[in-house]
C-alpha positions in Angstrom: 161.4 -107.0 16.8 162.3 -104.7 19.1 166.4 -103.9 20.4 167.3 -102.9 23.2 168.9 -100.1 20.9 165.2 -99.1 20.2 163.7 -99.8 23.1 161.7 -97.1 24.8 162.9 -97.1 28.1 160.4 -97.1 30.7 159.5 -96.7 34.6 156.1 -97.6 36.4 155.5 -95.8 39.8 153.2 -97.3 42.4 152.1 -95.6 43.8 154.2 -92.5 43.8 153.6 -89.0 42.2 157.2 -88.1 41.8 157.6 -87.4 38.3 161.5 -87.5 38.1 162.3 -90.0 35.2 160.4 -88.1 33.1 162.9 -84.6 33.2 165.3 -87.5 31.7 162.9 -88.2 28.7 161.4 -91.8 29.7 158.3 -92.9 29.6 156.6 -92.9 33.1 153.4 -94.9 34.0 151.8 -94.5 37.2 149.7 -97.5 38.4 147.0 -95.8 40.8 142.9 -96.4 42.0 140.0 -94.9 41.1 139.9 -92.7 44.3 143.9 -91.3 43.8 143.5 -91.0 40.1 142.7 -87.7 39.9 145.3 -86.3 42.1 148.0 -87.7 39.6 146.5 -86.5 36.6 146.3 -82.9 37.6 150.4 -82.9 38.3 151.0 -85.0 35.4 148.2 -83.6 32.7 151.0 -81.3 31.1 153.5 -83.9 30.4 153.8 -85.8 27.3 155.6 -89.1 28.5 153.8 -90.0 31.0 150.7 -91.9 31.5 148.3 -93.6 34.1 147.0 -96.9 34.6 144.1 -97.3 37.1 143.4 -100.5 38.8 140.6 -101.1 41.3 141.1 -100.6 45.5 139.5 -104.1 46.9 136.5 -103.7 49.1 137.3 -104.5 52.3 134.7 -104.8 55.2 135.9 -102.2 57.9 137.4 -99.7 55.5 135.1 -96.6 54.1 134.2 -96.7 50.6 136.6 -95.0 48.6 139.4 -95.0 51.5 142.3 -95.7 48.5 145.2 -93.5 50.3 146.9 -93.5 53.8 146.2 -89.8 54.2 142.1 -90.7 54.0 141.9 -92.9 56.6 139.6 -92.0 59.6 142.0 -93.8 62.1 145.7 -95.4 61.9 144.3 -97.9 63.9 143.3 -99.4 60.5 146.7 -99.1 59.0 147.5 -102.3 59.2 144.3 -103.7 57.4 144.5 -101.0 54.7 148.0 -102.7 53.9 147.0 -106.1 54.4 143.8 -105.2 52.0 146.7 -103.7 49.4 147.5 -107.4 48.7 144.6 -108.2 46.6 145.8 -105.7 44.2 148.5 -107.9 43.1 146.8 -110.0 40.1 145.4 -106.7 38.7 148.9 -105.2 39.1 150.3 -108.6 37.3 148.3 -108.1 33.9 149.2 -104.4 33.9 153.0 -105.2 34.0 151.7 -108.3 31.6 149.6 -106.1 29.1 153.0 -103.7 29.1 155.4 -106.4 28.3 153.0 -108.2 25.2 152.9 -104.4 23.6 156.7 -104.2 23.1 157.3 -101.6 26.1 158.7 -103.4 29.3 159.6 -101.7 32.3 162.9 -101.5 33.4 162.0 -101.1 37.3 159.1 -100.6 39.1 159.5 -97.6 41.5 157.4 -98.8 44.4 156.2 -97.8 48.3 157.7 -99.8 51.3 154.1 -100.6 52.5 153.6 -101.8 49.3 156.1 -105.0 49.8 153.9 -107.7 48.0 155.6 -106.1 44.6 158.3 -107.9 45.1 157.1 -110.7 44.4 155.8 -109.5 41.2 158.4 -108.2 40.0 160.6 -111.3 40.1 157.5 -112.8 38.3 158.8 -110.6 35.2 162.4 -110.1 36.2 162.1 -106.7 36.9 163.8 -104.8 39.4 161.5 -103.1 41.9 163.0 -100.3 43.7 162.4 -99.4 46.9 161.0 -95.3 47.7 161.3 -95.0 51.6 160.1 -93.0 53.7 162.9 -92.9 56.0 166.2 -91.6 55.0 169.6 -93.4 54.8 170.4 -92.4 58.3 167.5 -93.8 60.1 167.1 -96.7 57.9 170.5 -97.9 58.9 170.3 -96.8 62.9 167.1 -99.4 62.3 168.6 -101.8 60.6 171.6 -102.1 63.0 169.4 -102.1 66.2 167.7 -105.2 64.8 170.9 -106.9 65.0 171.8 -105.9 68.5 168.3 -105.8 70.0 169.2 -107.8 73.4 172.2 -106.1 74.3 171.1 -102.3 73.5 168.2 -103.0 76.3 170.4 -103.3 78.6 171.7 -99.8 78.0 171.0 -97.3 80.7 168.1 -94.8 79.1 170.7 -92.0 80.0 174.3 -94.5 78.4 174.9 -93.8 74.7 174.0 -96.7 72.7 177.3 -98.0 70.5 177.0 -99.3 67.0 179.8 -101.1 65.9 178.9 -101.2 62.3 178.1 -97.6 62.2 180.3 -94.7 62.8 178.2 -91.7 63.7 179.8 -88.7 64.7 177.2 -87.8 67.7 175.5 -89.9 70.4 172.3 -92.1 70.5 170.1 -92.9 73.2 167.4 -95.5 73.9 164.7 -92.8 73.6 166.3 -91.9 70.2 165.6 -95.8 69.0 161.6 -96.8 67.4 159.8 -98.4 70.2 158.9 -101.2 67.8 162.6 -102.4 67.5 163.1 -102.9 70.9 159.8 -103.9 72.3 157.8 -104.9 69.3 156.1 -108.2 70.4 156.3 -110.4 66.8 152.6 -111.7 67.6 151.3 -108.3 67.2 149.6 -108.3 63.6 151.8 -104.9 63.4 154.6 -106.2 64.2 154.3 -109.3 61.7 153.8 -107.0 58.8 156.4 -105.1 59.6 159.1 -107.7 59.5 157.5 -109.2 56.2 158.0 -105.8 54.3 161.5 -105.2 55.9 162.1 -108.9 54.2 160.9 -107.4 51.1 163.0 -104.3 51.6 166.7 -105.9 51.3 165.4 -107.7 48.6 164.9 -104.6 46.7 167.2 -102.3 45.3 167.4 -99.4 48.0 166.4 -96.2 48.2 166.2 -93.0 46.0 164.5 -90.4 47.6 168.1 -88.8 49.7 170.8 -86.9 49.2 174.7 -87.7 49.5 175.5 -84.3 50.6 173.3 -84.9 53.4 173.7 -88.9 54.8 176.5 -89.9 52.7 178.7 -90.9 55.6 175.8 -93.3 55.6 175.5 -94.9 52.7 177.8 -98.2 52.8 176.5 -98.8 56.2 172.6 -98.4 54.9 174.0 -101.0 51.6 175.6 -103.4 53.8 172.2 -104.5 54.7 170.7 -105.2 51.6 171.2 -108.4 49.3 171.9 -108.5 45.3 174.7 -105.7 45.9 171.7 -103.4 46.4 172.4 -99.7 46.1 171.2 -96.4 47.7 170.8 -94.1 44.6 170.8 -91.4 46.6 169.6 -88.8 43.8 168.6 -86.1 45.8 165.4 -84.6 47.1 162.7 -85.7 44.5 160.7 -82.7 44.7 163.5 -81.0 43.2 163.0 -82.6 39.7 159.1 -81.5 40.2 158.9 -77.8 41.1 155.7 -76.4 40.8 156.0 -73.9 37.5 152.9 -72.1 38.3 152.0 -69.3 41.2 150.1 -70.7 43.6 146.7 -67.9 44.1 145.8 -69.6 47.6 144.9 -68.1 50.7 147.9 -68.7 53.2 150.0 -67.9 50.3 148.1 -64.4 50.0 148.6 -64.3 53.9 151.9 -65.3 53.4 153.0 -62.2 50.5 151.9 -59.2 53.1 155.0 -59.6 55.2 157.2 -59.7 52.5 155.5 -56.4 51.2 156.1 -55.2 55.0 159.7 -55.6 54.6 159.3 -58.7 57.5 160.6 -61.5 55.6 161.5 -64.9 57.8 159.6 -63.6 60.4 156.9 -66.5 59.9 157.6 -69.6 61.6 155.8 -72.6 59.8 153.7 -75.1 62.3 152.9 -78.5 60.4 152.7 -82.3 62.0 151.8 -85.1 60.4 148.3 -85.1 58.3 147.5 -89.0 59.5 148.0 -87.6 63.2 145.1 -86.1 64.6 145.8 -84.0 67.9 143.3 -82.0 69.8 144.6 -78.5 70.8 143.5 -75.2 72.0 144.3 -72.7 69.5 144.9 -68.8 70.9 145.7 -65.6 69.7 145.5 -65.9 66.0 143.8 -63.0 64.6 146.1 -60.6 63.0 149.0 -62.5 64.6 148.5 -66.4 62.8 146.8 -68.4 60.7 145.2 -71.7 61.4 144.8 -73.1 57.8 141.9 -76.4 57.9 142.8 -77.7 54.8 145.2 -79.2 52.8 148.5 -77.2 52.5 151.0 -77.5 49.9 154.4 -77.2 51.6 157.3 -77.0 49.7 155.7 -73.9 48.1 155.2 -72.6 51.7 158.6 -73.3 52.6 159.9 -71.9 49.6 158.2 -68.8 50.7 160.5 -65.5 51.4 158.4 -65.2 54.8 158.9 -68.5 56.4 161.8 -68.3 58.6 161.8 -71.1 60.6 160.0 -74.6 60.5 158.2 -76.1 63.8 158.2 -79.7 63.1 157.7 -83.8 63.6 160.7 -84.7 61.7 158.6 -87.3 59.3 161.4 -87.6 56.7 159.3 -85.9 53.4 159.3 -82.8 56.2 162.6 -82.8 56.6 163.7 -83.2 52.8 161.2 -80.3 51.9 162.3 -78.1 54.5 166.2 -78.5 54.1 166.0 -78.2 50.3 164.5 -74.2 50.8 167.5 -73.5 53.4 165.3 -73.2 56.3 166.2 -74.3 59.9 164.1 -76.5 62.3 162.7 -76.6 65.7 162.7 -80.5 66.3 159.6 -81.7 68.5 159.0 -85.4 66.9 156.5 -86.5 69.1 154.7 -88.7 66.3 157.2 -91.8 67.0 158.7 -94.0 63.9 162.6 -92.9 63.3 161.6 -89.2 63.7 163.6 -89.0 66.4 167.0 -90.2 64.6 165.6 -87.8 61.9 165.7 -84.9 64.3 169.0 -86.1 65.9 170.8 -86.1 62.4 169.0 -82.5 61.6 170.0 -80.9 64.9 173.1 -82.7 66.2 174.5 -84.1 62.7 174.1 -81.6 60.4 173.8 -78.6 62.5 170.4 -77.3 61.3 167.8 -76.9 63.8 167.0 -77.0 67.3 165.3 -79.2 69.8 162.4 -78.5 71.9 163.5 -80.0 75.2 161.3 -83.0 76.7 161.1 -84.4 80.3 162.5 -87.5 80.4 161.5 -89.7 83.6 163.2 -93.2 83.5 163.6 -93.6 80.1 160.3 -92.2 79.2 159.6 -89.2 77.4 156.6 -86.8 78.5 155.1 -85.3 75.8 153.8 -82.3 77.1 156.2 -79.3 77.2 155.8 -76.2 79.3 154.5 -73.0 76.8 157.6 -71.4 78.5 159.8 -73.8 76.7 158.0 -73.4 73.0 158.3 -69.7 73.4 162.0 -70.0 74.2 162.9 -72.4 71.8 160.7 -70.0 68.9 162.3 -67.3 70.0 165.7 -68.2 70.2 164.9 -70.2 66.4 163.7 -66.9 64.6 165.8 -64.3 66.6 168.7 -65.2 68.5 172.3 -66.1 68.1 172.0 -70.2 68.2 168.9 -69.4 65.6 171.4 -67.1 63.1 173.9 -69.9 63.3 171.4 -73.0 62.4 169.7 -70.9 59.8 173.0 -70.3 57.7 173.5 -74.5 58.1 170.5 -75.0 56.9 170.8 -72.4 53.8 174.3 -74.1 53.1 172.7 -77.3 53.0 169.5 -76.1 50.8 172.6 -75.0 48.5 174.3 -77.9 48.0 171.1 -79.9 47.3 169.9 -77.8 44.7 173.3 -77.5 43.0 173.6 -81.9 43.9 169.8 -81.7 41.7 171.2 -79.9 38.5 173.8 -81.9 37.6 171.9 -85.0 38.3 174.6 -87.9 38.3 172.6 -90.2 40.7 169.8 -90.2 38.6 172.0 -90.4 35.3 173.5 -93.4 36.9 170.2 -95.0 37.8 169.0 -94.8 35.0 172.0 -96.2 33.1 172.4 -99.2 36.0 169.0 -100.3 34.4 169.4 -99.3 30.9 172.6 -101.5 31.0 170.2 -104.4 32.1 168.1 -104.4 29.4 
């Protein structure tokens, strides 16, 4: 018979790679396909507690064979099927959560993706919580969540009248052109559209968020919570990456490229350039040699933020970016052209917390126009890496990069997560 005084406690990821739960001594399983397996097993190989259970990725006409990850797909315009095609996971997902519970070692949640809202369901099959990893922060998830509610009336807000959100108090002003497109205009036949409502249904059912920081969006928090049902909470534990530093030297190329202007005395003088990998954008790249690098493959960026030669961060504002980029104290130049909440993200970074500037956008009616005068990029570098608004977001930024680490080591969030379960048992 087993106790719940000798129970082993336990936490299935799906489809994540954090490996957080394990620093705390539990036993982590990680539910992935054939196609991502490989991935996890070279950052988890080392590591004693945790495990892997692969299940197979449905064939689905339309979708190349062995597209199992977001990042792999040849267009977003076949996000939504790759979600939809997700669903027929579900029974193979059920007997692994089955096999787990008939050999004595239940899970006591199941960390799981937003897109992956179908586990809900699951879940509740076995009574197990399912917590939510987003990949917005507490900020923007909130902004979201209180738009929803006052849809008609913010369009009627002039696109240059801040927008007022009675059950938020937020210390700096919000426009239209700050708000997702798909709140206010979203048209609920769109197949987009109707998936994205079904997994925000699965979202306040869950239990919230982990993947923030309360020295960051704490002023945040109860508004993000008062959304959510079954006294939901946002365990905000602190930048995940934290708990999984890399503890080898990395021997690539950029990072070769990277060491020669520390060696030159010329540290921070690299600014970082980095948007989305599932946005593809044609550009005309010149002037490199000797003064760049244009790196084709895959990148692995909190190491290259963590470098002594990165001095400032040129960015979308996709949340991840943000986390990774704030944690290593260095400051932002804010161009989220990508859509999603990035602009709320780049509002909070810039006019919340004080730790990076804006590149500057026409705005004609309402609209934004994404193409921005060189003259305006140089400036905004220059004044980023060099001048007196740049020294002043830089040292925000390192005071922030401070308080997260410090927020990391002492690890009360994820001592009381863990204990909010364990008590459950």
């Amino acid at each position: 018979m087993v106790t719940a005084a000798s129970r082993v406690l336990h936490v299935v990821n799906f489809p994540l790679i954090h490996i957080t739960f394990s620093s705390r001594g539990l036993k982590v399983t990680f539910i992935t396909t054939p196609s991502n397996a490989p991935f996890i097993s070279s950052k988890t190989n080392k590591h004693r507690n945790i495990s892997s259970s692969i299940i197979p990725f449905p064939k689905v006409q339309d979708l190349p064979q062995g597209c199992e990850n977001t990042a792999d797909l040849p267009s977003m315009a076949l996000l939504v099927l790759f979600i939809e095609a997700t669903k027929k996971m579900k029974q193979p997902f059920e007997d692994v959560l089955r096999d787990m519970i008939d050999d004595g070692c239940p899970p006591i949640c199941v960390i799981s993706n937003f897109f992956l809202g179908w586990t809900l369901e699951s879940c509740r099959l076995f009574g197990i919580p399912r917590i939510l990893s987003h990949g917005m922060g507490v900020f923007s998830v909130a902004v979201s969540k209180s738009t929803s509610l006052n849809v008609p009336r913010i369009k009627k807000v002039s696109p240059l009248d801040p927008i007022e959100l009675t059950e938020l108090k937020i210390p700096f002003t919000l426009n239209i052109g700050d708000i997702p497109d798909v709140l206010l205009n979203g048209d609920p036949n769109e197949p987009s559209v109707r998936l994205l409502m079904e997994l925000e249904e699965a979202d306040v059912n869950s239990w919230g968020v982990v993947n923030s920081l309360e020295e960051i969006e704490g002023d945040y928090v109860g508004a993000f919570e008062s959304n959510y049902c079954n006294e939901a909470k946002a365990y905000c534990v602190g930048p995940l990456l934290l708990y999984d530093e890399l503890d080898q030297e990395l021997d690539d190329a950029y990072i070769k490229w990277l060491d020669k202007y520390v060696e030159s005395n010329q540290s921070g003088s690299v600014i970082y350039v980095s948007y989305d990998g599932m946005a593809c954008h044609p550009f005309i790249w010149v002037r490199v040699k000797e003064e760049g690098l244009v790196v084709y493959d895959w990148v692995e960026q909190q190491s290259t933020l963590a470098h002594p030669s990165i001095g400032g961060f040129f960015s979308h504002c996709g949340w991840n970016s943000v986390l990774e980029d704030l944690v290593n104290g260095v400051p932002l130049l804010t161009w989220p052209v990508l859509g999603t909440e990035q602009a709320l993200n780049a509002k909070l970074v810039t006019t919340g917390l004080g730790a990076g500037l804006v590149v500057p956008q026409r705005d004609i009616g309402g609209e934004k126009i994404m193409t921005i005068d060189r003259g305006v990029i140089c400036e905004r570098v220059k004044e980023l890496m060099g001048g007196e608004k740049g020294r002043k977001v830089k040292e925000r930024a390192q005071e922030l990069g401070q308080l997260a680490r410090h927020a990391v080591e002492k690890g009360r969030k994820l001592d009381e997560l863990i204990a909010q379960f364990t008590n459950n048992m």
